[in-house]
VOBA-1610 file (N, C-alpha, C; in pm, whole numbers, padded with zeros to 5 digits, always signed):
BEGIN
Unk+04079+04255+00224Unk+04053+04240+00083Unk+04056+04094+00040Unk+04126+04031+00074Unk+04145+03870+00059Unk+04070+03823+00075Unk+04007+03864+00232Unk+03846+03780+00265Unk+03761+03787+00116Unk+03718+03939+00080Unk+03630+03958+00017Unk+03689+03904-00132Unk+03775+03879-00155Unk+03797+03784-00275Unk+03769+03660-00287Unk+03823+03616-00126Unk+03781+03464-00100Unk+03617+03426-00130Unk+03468+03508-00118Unk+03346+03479-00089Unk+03334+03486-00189Unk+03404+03565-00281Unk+03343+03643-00437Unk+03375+03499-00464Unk+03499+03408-00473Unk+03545+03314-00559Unk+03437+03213-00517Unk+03410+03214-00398Unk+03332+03044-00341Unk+03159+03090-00385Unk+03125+03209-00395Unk+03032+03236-00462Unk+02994+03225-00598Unk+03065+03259-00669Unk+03102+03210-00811Unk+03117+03070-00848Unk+03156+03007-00778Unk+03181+02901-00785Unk+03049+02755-00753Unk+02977+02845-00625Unk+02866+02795-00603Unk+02746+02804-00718Unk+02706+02904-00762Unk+02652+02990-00866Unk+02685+02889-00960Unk+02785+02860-01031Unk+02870+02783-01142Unk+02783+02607-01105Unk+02782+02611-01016Unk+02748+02467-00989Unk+02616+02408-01002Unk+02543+02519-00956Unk+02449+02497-00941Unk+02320+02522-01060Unk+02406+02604-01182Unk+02390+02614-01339Unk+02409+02465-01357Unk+02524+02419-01372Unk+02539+02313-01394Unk+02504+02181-01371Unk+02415+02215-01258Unk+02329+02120-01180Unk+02130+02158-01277Unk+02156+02276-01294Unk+02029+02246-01357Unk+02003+02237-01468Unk+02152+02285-01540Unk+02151+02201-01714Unk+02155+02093-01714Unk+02216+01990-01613Unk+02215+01850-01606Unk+02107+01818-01626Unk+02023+01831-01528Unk+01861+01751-01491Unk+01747+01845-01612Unk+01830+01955-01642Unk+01750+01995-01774Unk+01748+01872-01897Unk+01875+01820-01939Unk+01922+01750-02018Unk+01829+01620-02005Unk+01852+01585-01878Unk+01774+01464-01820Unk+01635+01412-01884Unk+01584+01560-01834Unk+01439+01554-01847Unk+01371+01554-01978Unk+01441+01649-02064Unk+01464+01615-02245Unk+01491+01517-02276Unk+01635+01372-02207Unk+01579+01307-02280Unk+01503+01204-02237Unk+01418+01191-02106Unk+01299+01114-02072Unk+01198+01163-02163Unk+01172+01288-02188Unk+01051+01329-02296Unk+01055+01271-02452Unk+01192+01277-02475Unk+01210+01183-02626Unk+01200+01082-02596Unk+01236+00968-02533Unk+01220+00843-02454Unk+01077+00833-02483Unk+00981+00903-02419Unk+00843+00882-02363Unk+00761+00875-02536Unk+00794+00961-02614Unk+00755+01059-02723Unk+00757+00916-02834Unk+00919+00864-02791Unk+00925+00756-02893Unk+00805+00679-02868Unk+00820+00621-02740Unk+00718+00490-02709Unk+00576+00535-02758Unk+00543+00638-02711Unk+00381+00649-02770Unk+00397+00644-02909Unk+00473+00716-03002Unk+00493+00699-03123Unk+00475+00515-03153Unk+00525+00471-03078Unk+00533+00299-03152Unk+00406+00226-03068Unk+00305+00307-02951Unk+00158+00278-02892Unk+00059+00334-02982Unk+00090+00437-03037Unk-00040+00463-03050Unk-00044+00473-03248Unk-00158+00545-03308Unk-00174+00508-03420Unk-00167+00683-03482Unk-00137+00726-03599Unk-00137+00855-03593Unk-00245+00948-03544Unk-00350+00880-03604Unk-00514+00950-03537Unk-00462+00948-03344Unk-00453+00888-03307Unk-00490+00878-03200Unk-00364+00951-03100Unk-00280+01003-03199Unk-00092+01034-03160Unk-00175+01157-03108Unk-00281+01220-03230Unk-00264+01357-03218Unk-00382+01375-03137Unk-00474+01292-03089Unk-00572+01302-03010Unk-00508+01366-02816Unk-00388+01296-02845Unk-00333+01252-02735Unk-00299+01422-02688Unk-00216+01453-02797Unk-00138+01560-02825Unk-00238+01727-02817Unk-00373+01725-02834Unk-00438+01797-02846Unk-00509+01779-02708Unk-00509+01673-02628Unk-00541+01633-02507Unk-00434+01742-02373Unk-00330+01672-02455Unk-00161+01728-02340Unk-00208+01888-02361Unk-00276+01972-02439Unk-00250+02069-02448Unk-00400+02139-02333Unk-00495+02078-02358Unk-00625+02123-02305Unk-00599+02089-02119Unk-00586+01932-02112Unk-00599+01896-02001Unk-00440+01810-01940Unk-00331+01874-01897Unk-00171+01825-01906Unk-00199+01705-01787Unk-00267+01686-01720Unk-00224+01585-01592Unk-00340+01496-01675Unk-00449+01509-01706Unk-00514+01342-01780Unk-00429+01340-01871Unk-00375+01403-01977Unk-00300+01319-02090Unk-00189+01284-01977Unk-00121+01295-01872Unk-00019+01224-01837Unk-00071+01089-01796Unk-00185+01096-01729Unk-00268+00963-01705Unk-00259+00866-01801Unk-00299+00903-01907Unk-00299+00848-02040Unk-00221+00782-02103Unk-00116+00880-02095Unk+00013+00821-02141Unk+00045+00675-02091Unk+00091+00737-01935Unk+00155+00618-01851Unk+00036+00463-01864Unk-00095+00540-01883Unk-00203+00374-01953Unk-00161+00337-02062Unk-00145+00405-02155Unk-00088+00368-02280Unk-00026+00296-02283Unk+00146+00309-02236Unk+00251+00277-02207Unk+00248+00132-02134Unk+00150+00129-02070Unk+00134+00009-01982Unk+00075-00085-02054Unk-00039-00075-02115Unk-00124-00161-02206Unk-00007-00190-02348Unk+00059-00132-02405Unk+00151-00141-02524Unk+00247-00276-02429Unk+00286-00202-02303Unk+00378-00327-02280Unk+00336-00416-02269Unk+00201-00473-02204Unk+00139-00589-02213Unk+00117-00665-02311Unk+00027-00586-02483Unk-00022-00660-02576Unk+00070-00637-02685Unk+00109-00537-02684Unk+00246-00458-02839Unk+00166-00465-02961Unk+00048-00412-02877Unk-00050-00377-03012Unk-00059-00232-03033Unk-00074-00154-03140Unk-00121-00039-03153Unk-00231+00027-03087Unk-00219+00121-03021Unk-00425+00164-03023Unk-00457+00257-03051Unk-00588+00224-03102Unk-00605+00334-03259Unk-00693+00429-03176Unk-00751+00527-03243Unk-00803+00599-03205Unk-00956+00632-03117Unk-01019+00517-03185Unk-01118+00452-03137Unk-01092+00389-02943Unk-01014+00349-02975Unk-00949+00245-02853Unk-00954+00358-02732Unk-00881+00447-02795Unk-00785+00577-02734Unk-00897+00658-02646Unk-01014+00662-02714Unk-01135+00739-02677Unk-01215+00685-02566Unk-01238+00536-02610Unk-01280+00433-02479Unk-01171+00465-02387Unk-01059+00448-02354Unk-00990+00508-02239Unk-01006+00573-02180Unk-01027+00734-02279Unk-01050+00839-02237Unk-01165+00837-02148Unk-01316+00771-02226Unk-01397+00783-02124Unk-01418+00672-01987Unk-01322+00614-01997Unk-01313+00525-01867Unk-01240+00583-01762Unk-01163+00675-01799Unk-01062+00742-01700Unk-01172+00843-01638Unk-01225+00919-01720Unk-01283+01030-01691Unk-01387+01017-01651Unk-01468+00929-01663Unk-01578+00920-01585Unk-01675+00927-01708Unk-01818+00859-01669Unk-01968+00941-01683Unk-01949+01097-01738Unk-01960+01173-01773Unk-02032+01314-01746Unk-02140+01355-01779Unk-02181+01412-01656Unk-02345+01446-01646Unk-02423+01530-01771Unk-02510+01465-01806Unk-02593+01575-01896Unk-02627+01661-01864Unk-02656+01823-01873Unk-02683+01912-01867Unk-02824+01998-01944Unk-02941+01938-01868Unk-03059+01970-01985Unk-03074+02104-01949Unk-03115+02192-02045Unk-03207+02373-01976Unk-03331+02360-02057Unk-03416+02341-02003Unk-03592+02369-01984Unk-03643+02468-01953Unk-03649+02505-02111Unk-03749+02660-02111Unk-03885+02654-02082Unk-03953+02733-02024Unk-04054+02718-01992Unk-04174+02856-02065
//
């Protein structure tokens, strides 16, 4: 019986830890996202906050692209970029995209 008290306790205990290990890096990661959230807040311009934001929702790995350009260009000039700006990015990251004609005949 002892044994089986002993595994229950080191089990529990493991269990316990390992909660606690992922509320940590939960915590973490919340507050790198406020961290991140601020800085674009003080990069970008409101037009272009929510461009960003409507971006993160359609396409999540280019707005991360984005961001981290953002972030990079703000540290360089500590200028705003407006929305306009924001869009030229956009299409420099992304490429060309091809026109698509249909010819009825």
């Amino acid at each position: 019986m002892d044994d089986i008290e002993e595994l229950r306790r080191r089990k529990m205990a493991q269990l316990q830890n390992e909660v606690a290990y992922k509320q940590q890096e939960q915590a973490q990661q919340q507050q790198f996202e406020v961290q991140k959230d601020l800085a674009l807040n003080a990069a970008l311009t409101p037009d272009a906050k929510a461009r960003l934001t409507n971006l993160r929702l359609a396409n999540p790995k280019l707005a991360e692209q984005v961001e981290q350009l953002v972030m990079y260009v703000f540290q360089q000039t500590h200028k705003k970029l407006s929305d306009a700006e924001l869009k030229a990015v956009l299409e420099k990251i992304r490429g060309k995209k091809k026109e698509i004609r249909i010819i009825r005949k």
